[in-house]
FIMIKE-541289 format. One record per residue: residue number from 1; residue in three letters; chain; x, y, z of N, C-alpha, C, O in turn. Coordinates in Angstrom, 1 decimal, padded with zeros to 4 digits. Example, Ala and Ser with C-alpha at 12.3 -4.5 7.8 and 13.67 -1.06 7.14 Angstrom:
! residues 2
- k_r_c_n_east_n_north_n_up_ca_east_ca_north_ca_up_c_east_c_north_c_up_o_east_o_north_o_up
- 1_ALA_A_013.2_-005.7_007.8_012.3_-004.5_007.8_013.2_-003.3_007.8_014.2_-003.3_008.5
- 2_SER_A_012.8_-002.2_007.1_013.7_-001.1_007.1_012.9_000.0_007.9_013.4_001.1_008.0
END
This chain:
! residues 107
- k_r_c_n_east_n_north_n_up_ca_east_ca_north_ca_up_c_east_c_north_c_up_o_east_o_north_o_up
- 1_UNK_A_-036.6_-003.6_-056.1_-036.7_-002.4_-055.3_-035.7_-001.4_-055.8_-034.5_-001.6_-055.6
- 2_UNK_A_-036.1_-000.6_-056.4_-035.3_000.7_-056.5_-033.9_001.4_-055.2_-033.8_001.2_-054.0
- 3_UNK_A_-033.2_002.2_-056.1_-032.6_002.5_-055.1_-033.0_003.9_-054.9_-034.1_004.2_-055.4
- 4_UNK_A_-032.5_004.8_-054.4_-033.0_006.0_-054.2_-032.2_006.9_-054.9_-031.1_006.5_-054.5
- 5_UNK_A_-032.0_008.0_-055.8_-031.5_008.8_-056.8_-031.1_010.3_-056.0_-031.9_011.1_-055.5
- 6_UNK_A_-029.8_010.6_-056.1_-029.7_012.0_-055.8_-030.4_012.8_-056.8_-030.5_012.5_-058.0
- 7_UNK_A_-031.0_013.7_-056.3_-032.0_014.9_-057.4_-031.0_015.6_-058.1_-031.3_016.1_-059.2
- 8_UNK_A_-029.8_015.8_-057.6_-028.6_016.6_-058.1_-028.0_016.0_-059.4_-028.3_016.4_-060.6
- 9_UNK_A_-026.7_014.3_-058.9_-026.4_014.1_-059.9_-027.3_013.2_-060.6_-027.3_013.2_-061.8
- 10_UNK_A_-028.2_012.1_-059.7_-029.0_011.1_-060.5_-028.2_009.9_-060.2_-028.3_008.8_-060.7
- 11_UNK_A_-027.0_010.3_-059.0_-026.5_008.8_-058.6_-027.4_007.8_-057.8_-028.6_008.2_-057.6
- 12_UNK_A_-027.0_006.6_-057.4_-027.5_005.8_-057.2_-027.1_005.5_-055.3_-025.9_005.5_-055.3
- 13_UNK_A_-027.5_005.3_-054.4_-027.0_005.4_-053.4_-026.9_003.8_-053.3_-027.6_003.1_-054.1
- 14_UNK_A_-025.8_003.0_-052.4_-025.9_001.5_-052.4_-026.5_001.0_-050.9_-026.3_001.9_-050.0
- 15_UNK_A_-026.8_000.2_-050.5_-027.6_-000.2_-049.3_-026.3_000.1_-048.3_-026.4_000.7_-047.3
- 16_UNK_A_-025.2_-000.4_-048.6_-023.7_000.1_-047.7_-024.4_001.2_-046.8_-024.8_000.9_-045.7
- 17_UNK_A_-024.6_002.3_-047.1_-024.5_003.5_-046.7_-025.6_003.4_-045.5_-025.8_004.4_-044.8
- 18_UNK_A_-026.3_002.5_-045.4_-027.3_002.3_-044.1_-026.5_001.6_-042.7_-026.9_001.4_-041.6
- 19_UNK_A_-024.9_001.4_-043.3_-024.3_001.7_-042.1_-023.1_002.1_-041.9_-022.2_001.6_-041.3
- 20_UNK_A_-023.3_003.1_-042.4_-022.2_004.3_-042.6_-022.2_005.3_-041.5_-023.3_005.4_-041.0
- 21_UNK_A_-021.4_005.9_-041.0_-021.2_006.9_-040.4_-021.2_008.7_-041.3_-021.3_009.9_-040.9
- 22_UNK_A_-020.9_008.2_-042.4_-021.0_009.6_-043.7_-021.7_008.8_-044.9_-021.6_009.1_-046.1
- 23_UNK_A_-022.6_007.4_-044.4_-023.7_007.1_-045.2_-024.4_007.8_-046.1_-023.9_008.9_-045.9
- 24_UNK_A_-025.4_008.0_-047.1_-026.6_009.1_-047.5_-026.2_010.2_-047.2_-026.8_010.6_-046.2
- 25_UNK_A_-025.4_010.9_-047.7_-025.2_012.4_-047.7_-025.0_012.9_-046.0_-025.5_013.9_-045.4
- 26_UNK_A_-024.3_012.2_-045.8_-024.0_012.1_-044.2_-025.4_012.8_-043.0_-025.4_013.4_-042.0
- 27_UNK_A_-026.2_012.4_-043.6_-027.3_013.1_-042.7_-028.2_014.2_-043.5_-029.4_014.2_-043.6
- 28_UNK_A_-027.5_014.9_-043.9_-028.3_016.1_-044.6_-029.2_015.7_-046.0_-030.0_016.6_-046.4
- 29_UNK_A_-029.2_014.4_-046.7_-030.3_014.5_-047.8_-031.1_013.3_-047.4_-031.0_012.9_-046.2
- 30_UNK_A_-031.9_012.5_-048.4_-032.8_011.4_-048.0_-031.8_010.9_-047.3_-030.6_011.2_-047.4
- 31_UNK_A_-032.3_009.9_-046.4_-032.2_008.6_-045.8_-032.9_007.7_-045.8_-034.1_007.9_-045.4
- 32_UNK_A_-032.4_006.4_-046.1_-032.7_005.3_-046.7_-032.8_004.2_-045.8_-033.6_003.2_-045.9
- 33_UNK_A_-031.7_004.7_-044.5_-031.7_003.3_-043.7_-033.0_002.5_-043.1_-033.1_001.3_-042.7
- 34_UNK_A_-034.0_003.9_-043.3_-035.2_002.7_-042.4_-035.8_001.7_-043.4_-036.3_000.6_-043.2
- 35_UNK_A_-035.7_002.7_-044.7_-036.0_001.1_-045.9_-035.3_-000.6_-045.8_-035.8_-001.7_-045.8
- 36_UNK_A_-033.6_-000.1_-045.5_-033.1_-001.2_-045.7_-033.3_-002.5_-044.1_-033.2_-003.7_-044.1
- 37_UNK_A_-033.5_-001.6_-043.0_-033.8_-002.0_-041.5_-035.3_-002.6_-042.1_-035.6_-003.7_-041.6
- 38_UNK_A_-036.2_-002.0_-042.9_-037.8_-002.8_-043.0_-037.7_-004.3_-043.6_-038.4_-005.3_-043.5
- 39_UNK_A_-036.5_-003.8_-044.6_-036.5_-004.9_-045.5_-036.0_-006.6_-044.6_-036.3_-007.8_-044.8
- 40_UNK_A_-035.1_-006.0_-043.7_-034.2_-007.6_-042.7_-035.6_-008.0_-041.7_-035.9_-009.1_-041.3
- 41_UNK_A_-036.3_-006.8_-041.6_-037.6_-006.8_-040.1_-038.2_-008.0_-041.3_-038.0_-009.2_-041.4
- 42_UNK_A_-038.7_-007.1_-042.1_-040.2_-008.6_-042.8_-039.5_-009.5_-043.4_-040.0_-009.7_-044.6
- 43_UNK_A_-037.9_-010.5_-043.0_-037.3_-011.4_-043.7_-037.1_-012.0_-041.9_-036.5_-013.0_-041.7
- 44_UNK_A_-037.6_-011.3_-040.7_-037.7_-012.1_-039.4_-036.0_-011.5_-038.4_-035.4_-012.0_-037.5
- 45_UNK_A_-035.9_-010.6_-039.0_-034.5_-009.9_-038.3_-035.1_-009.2_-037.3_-036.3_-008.8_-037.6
- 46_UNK_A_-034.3_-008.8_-035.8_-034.8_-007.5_-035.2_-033.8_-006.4_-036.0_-032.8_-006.9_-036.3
- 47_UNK_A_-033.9_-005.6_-036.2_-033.2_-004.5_-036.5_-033.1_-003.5_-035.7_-034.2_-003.0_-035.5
- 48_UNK_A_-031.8_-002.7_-034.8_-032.0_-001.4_-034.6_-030.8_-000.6_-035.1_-029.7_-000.9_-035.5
- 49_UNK_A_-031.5_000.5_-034.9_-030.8_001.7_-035.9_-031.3_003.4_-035.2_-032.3_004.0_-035.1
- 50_UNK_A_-030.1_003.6_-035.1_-030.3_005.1_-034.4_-029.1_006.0_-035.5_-028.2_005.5_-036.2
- 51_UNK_A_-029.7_007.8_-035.3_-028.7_008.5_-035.9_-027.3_009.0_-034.9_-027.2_009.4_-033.7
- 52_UNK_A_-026.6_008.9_-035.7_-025.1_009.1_-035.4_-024.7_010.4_-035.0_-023.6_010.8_-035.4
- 53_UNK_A_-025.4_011.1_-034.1_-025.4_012.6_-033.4_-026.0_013.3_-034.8_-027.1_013.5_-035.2
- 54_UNK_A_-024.6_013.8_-035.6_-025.3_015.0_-036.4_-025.1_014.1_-037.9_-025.3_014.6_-039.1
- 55_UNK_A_-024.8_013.0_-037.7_-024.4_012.5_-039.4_-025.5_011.3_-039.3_-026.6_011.5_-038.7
- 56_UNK_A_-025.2_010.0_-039.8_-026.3_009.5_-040.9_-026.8_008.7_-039.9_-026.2_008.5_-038.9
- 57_UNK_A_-028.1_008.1_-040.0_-029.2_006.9_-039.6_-028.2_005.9_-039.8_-027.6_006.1_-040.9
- 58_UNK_A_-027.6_004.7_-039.1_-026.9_003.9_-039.2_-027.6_003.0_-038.0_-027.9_003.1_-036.8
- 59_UNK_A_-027.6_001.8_-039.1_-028.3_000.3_-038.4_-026.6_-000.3_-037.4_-025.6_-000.7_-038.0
- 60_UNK_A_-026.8_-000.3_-036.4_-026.0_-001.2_-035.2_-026.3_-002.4_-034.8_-025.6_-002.8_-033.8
- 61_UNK_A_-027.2_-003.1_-035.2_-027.4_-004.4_-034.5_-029.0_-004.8_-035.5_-029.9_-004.2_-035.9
- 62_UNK_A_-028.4_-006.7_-035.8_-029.0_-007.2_-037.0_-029.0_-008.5_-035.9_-028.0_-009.1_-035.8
- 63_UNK_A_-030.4_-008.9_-035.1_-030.3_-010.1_-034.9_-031.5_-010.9_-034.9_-032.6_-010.4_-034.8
- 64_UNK_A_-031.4_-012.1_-034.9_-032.4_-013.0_-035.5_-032.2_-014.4_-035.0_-031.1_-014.8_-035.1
- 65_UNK_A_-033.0_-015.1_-034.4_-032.7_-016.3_-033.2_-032.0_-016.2_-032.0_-031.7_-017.1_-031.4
- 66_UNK_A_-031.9_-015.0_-031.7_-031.3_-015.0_-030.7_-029.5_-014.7_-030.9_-028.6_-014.8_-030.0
- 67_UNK_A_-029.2_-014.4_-032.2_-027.8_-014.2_-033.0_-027.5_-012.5_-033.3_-028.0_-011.6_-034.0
- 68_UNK_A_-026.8_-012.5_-032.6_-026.5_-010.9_-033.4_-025.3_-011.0_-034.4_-024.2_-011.5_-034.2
- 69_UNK_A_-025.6_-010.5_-035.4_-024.4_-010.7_-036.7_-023.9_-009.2_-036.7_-023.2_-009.0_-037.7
- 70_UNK_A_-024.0_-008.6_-036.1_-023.0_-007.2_-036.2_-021.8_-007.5_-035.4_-021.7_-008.4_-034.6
- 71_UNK_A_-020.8_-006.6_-035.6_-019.9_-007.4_-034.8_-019.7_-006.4_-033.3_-019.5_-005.2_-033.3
- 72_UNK_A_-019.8_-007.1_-032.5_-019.5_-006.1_-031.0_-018.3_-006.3_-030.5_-017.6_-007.4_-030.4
- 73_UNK_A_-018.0_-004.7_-030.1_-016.6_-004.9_-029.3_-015.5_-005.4_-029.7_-014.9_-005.9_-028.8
- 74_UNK_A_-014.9_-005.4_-030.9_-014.1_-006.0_-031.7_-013.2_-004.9_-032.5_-013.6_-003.9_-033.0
- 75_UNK_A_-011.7_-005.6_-032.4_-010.7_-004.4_-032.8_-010.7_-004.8_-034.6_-009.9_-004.3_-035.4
- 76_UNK_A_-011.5_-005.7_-035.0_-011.1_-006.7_-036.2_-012.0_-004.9_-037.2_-011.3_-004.2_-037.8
- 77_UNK_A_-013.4_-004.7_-037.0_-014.3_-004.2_-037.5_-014.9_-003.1_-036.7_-015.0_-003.3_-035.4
- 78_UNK_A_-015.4_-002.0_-037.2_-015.6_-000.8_-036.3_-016.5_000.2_-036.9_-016.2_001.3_-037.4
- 79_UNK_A_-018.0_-000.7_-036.6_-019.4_-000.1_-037.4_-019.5_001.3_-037.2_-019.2_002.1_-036.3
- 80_UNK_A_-020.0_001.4_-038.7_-019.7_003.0_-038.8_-018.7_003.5_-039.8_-018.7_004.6_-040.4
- 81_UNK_A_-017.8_002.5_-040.0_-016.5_003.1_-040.6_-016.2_001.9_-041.7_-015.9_002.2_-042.9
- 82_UNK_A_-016.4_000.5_-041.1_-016.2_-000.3_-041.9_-016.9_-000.8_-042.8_-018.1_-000.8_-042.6
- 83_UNK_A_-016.5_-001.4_-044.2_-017.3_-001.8_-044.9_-018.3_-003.1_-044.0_-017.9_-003.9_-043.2
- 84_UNK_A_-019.7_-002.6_-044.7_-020.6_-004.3_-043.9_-020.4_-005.2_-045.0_-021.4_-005.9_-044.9
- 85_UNK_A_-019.8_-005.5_-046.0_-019.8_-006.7_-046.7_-018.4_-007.4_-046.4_-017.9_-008.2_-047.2
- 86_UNK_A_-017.6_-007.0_-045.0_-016.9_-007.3_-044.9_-016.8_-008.5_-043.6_-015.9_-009.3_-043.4
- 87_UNK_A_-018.3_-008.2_-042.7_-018.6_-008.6_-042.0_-019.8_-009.6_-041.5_-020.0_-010.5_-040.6
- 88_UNK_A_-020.8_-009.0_-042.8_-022.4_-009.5_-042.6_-021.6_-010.7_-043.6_-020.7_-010.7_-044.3
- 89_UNK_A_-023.0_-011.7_-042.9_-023.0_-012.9_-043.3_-023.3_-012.9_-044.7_-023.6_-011.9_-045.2
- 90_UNK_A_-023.2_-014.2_-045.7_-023.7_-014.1_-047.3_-025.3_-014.8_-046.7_-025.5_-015.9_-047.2
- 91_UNK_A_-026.0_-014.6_-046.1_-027.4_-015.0_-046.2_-028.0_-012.9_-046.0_-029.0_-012.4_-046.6
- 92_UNK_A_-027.3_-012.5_-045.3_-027.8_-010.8_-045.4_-027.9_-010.1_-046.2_-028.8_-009.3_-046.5
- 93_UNK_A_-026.4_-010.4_-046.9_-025.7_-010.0_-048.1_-026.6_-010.4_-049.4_-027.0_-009.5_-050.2
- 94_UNK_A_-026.8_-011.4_-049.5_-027.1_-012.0_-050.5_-028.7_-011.1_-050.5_-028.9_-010.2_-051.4
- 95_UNK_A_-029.4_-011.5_-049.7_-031.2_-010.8_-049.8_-030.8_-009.1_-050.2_-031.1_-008.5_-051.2
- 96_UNK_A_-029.9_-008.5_-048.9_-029.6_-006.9_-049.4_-029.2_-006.5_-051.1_-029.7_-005.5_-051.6
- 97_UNK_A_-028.1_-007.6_-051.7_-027.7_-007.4_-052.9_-028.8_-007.6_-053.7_-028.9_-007.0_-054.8
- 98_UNK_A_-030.0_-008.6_-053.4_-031.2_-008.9_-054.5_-031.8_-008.2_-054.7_-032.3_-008.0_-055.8
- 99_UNK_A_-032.3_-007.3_-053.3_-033.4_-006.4_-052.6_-032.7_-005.1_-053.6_-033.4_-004.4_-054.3
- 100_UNK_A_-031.6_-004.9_-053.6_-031.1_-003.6_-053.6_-029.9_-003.8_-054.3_-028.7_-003.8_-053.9
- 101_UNK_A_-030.5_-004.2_-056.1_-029.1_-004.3_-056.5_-028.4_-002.8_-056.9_-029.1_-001.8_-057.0
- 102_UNK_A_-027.0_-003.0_-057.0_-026.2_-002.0_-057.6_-026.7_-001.5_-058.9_-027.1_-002.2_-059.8
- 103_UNK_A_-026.6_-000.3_-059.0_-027.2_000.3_-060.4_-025.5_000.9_-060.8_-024.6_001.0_-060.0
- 104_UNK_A_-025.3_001.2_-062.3_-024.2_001.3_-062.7_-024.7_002.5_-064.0_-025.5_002.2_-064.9
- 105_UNK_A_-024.0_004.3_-063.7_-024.2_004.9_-064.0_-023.4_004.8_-065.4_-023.9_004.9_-066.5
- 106_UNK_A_-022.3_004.4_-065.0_-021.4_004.7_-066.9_-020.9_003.2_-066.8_-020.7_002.5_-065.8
- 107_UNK_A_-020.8_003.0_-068.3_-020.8_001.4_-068.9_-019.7_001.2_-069.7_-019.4_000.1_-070.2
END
């Protein structure tokens, strides 16, 4: 799966930014988040995800069995701001990084 390309420089956006707070061009260019939310839905996740008043589509809650893996209420991590590979599990991680590898502009 591709990632999505700024028309400007031709960067590469990384699945991160689906839960960002200044994610995807903080709101104002494409957004991506509902790709990366479709992608956990048809792997058996509920996903939701609402926009951040005036800035980006940001996914809040990833759960599956009855587990929520985002973290709530917690001084450790503070969605929105925090990296999610700091928090999501390596079974999320791992499908998002497969789904959506990193592309590398200069070598």
């Amino acid at each position: 799966m591709a990632h999505h390309k700024c028309e400007h420089c031709g960067n590469s956006y990384h699945w991160s930014h689906a839960f960002a707070k200044f994610g995807y061009d903080d709101g104002d260019g494409n957004i991506e988040t509902i790709r990366i939310a479709q992608l956990l839905e048809s792997k058996g996740y509920r996903v939701k995800y609402a926009r951040w008043n005036l800035h980006n589509m940001i996914i809040f809650s990833i759960e599956k069995d009855g587990i929520e893996y985002m973290p709530r209420n917690t001084s450790k991590y503070l969605i929105g701001y925090d990296d999610p590979q700091k928090y999501l599990p390596v079974e999320i991680l791992t499908l998002l990084n497969t789904e959506f590898p990193s592309v590398k502009l200069f070598y």
